[in-house]
C-alpha positions as CSV (number, residue, x, y, z in Angstrom):
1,X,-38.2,61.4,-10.9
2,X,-39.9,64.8,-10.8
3,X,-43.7,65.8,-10.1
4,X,-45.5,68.8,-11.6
5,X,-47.6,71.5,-9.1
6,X,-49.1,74.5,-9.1
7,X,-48.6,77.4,-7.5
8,X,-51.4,80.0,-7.2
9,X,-52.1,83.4,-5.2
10,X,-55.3,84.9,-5.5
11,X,-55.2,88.8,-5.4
12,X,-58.3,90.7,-5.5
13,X,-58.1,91.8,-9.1
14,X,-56.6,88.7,-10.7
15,X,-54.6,85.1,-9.7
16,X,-51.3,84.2,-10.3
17,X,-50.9,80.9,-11.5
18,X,-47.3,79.1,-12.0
19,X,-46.6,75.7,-12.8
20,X,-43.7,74.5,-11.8
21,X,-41.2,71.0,-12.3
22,X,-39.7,69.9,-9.3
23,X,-38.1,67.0,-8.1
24,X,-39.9,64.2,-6.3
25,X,-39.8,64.3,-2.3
26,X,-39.7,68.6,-2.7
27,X,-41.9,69.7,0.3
28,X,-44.5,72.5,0.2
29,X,-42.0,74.8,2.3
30,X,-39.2,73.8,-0.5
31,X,-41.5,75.1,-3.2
32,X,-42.0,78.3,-1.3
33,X,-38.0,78.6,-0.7
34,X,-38.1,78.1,-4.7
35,X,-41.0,80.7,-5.6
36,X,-39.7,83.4,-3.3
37,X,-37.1,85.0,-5.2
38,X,-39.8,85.3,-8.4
39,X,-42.1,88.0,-9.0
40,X,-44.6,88.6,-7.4
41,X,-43.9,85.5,-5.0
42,X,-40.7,87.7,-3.9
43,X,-43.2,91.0,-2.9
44,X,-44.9,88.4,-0.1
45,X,-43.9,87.3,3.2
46,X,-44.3,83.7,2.7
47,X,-42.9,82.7,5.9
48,X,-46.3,84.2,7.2
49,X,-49.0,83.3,5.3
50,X,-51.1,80.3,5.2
51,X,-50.7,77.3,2.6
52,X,-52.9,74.6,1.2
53,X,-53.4,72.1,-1.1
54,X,-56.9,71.7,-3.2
55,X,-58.4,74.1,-0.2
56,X,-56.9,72.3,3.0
57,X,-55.0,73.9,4.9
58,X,-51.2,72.0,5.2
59,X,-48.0,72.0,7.0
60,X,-44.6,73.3,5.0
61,X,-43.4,69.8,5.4
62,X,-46.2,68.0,3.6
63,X,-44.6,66.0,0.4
64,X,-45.8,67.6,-2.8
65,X,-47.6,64.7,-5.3
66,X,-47.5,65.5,-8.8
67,X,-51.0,67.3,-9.8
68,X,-51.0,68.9,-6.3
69,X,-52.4,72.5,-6.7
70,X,-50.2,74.7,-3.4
71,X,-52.7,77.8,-2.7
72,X,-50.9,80.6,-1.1
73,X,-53.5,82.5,1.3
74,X,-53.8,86.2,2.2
75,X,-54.8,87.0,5.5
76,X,-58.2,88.6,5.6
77,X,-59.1,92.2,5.2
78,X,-62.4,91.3,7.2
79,X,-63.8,89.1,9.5
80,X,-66.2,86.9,7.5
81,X,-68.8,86.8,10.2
82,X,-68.7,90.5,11.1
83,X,-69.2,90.9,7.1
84,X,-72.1,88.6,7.3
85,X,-73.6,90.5,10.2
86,X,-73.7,93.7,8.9
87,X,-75.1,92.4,5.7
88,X,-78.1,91.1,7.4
89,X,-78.6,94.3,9.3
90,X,-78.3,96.1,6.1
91,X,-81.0,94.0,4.3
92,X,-83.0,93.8,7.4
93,X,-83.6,97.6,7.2
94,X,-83.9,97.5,3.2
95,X,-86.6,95.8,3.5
């Protein structure tokens, strides 16, 4: 038996989407091992960054289930609070 996922990496100009058929049992971290020799899965260390499913964070060895969406995350270029601080400072003085 074989479930169908998805893939996707979100870069800051588009995402990558790829559907893929694999056998039932395959883990997240055995998707990863299958993605990484594809383009432009093979330009990312995928050892490194973060996974999840649906927007929860999960471990390499979580079973996939067929439907399951695995969202490969970049590391951030900023800290979202630091962002948000400066923004408020910003307006504060626009105003």
């Amino acid at each position: 038996m074989n479930v169908t996922v998805e893939a996707v990496y979100a870069l800051p100009d588009k995402q990558v989407v790829t559907t893929r058929v694999v056998p039932a049992g395959t883990t997240v971290g055995g998707l990863l091992a299958l993605l990484n020799n594809e383009p432009p899965f093979a330009s990312l260390d995928l050892s490194s960054l973060a996974v999840g499913i649906f927007g929860v964070v999960v471990e390499r060895s979580r079973v996939l289930a067929d439907g399951d969406r695995v969202e490969i995350y970049r590391p951030l270029s900023a800290d979202p609070k630091t962002q948000r601080r400066r923004r408020a400072r910003r307006d504060a003085r626009g105003k």
